[in-house]
Residue, then its C-alpha position, 0 to 999 in steps of 0.5 A: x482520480x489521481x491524487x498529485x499533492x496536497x496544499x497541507x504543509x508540515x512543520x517539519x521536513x518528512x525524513x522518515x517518509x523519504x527515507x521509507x520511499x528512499x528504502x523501497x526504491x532501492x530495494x525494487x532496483x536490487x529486485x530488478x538486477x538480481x531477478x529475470x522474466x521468463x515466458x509462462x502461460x497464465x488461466x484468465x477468462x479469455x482463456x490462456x495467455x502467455x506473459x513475461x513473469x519476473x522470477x527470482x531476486x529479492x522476491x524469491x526469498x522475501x516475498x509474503x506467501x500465506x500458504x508458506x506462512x501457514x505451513x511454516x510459520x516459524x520459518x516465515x514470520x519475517x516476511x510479513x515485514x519484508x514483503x511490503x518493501x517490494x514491488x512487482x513493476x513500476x507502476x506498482x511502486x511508483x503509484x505507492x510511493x505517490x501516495x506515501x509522498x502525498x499522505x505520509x509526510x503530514x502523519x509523520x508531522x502529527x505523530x513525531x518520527x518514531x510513532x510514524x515508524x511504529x504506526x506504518x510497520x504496524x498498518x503494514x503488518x495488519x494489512x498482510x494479517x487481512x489478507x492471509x485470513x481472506x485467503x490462508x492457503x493462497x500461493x500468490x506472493x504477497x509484496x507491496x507497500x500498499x497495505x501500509x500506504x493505506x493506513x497513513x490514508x486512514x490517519x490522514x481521513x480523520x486529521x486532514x478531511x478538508x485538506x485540498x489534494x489536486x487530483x488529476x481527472x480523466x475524461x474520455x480522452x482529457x485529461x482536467x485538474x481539479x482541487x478536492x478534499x481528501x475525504x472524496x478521494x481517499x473515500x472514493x479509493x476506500x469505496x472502490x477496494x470494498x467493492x473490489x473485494x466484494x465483487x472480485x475473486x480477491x482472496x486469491x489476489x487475482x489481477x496482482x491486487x491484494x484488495x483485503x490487504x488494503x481494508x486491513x491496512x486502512x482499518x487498522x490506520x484508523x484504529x492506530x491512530x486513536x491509539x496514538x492520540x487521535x485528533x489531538x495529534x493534529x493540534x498539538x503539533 
């Protein structure tokens, strides 16, 4: 299920929300322009297979990787806030910045936008915790928005259940548009990276998909947001 927008509107206009897409954007194009691909040969469970891998730009020196952290951490700490504005493809930040867009704009109204900023940084900074615990000595680069996407979708779980989100629904070959509540879809993508973590080798971020990330950073959304005010939030705005 594809989430394409909720029919929940907001008081006011989302300027952090798209100021933080606005920032990503222009960081993966500056990534894009200082870096290149080059050919490498890569282990799967088909044997080895030669793909275009992106070296170089803003990646090289920003990009989150837990072993480095783990050996330097006093050289490294800052890359655990650089990392999640950086993206590997288009798929990659055009799928996080979807939901940034969709779930986003409603926390930020709730909170106000300077608890947003502090809340997103912080779901951001739990998720890169989550993963570097699951997988301290991992030489995977760690980059994505992700893990702090995910806390806004824990925050808006418990204000906006019943919130209607159009979902686009693949079947077979079709393609349907269906309404559902937000607690079946951000629930559905939450039992999905459970599973994932559990049955995948996700410590290690195979498959470029940082799974622990993701329950860290939605945990800690949930947690935050109490923190924060909880549903009090929600109906004092």
């Amino acid at each position: 299920m594809i989430p394409i927008k909720d029919y929940n509107p907001t008081r006011h206009a989302p300027i952090v929300t798209v100021l933080l897409i606005a920032i990503n954007v222009l960081a993966f194009i500056q990534d894009r322009l200082t870096g290149h691909y080059e050919p490498m040969l890569v282990e799967t469970a088909r044997g080895m297979v030669r793909v275009n891998h992106f070296v170089g730009g803003l990646s090289a020196d920003f990009a989150l990787v837990p072993a480095r952290l783990a050996a330097e951490p006093g050289s490294s700490w800052f890359q655990v806030l650089t990392s999640m504005f950086l993206h590997g493809n288009w798929l990659h930040i055009g799928s996080n910045m979807l939901f940034l867009w969709i779930f986003g704009n409603n926390i930020e109204d709730a909170m106000g936008r300077v608890r947003f900023v502090v809340f997103y940084l912080c779901c951001g900074i739990a998720a890169a915790a989550a993963q570097f615990i699951s997988a301290p000595h991992s030489t995977v680069p760690m980059i994505g928005a992700s893990g702090a996407v995910a806390g806004i979708m824990g925050a808006y779980l418990v204000l906006y259940p019943h919130a209607r989100i159009l979902t686009l629904l693949p079947i077979f070959f079709f393609f349907t548009f269906i309404e559902v509540p937000a607690y079946l879809i951000i629930g559905y993508w939450a039992l999905l990276q459970f599973i994932s973590a559990n049955w995948l080798d996700a410590g290690s971020a195979r498959g470029g998909i940082a799974y622990f990330a993701h329950i860290g950073g939605f945990a800690a959304g949930i947690i935050l947001l109490f923190l924060f005010g909880g549903r009090g939030l929600r109906d004092r705005r």
